[in-house]
Legacy VTK file of the C-alpha trace (Angstrom):
# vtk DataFile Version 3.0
C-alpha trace
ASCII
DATASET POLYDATA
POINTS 106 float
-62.432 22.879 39.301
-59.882 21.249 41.590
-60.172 18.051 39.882
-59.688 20.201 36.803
-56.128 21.490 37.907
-55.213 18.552 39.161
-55.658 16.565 36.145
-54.230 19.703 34.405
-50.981 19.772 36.812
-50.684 15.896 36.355
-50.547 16.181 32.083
-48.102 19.049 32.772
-45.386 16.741 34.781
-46.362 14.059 32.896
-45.613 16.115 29.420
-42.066 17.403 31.352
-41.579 13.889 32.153
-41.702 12.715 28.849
-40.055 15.775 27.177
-36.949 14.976 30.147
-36.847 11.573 28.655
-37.157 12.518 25.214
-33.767 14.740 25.783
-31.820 11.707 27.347
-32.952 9.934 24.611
-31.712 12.588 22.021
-28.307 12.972 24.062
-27.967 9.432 24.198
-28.194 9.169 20.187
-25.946 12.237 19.453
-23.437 10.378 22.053
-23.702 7.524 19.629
-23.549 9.298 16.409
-20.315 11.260 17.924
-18.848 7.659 18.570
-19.900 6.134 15.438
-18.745 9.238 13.209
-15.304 8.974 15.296
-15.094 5.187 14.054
-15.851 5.992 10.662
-13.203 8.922 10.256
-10.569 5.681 11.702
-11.933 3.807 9.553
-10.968 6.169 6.835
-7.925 6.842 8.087
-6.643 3.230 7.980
-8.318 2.572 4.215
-6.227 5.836 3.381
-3.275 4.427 4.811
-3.511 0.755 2.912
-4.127 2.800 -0.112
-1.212 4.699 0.119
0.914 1.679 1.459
-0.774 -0.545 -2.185
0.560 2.645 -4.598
3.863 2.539 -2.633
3.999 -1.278 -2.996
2.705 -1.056 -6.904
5.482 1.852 -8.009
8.176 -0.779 -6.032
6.903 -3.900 -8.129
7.323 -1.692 -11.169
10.664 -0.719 -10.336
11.632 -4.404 -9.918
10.151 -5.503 -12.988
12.104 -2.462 -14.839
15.721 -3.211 -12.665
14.696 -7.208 -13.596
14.614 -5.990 -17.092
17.930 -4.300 -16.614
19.962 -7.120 -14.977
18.525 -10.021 -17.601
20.239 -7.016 -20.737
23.206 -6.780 -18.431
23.763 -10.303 -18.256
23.302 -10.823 -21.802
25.923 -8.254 -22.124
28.451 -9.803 -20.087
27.683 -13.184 -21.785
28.710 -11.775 -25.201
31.813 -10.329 -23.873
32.923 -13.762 -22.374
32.139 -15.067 -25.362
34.119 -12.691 -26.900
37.252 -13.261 -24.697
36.953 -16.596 -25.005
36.871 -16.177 -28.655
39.735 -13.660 -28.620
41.714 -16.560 -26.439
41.470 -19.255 -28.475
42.557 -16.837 -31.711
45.536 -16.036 -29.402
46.484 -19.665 -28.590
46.050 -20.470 -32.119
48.362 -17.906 -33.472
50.909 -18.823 -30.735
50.710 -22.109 -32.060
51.624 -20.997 -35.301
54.337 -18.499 -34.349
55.935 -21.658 -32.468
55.730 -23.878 -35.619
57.353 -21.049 -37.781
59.720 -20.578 -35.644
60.791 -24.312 -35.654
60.183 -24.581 -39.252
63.058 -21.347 -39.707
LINES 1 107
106 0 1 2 3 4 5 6 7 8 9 10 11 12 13 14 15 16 17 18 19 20 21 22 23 24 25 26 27 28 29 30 31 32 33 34 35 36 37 38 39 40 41 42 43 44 45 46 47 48 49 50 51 52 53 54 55 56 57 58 59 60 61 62 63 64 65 66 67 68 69 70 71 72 73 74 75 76 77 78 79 80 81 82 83 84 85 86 87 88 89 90 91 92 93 94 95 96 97 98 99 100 101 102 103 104 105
């Protein structure tokens, strides 16, 4: 009978044993999921951040392509209106030219 409880005692702190090391084993992996969860909410963050920082960097490329756009019309612009000057110059020195020989000619 004494053989009996002993071996009875013995499973007893050998299942508490086992159950102890079972819950520092459980800890242990909730300690890890905690730090693994942590790094994938970083993680996150920072893809959430490049996203955002890729849409900013997209809407600014469109804006230079569009104020591009806008500076190659304006240019065009002010070529035709040199042009036009020019044009309007040369009309003026030609009918100075002809004032000047009327005038001699009278």
């Amino acid at each position: 009978m004494e053989r009996s409880n002993v071996d009875k005692e013995s499973l007893q702190l050998q299942a508490k044993l086992r159950t102890s090391q079972l819950e520092d084993q459980v800890e242990d992996l909730k300690n890890k999921l905690n730090v693994a969860a942590a790094k994938l909410e970083e993680e996150i963050k920072q893809k959430q951040q490049l996203q955002a920082q890729l849409q900013s960097a997209s809407k600014d490329q469109a804006t230079l392509v569009f104020k591009d756009e806008e500076i190659k019309q304006l240019n065009e612009r002010l070529q035709a209106k040199q042009k036009t000057i020019e044009d309007l110059d040369g009309a003026q020195g030609n009918t100075q030219t002809q004032v000047q020989q009327l005038r001699s000619t009278i």
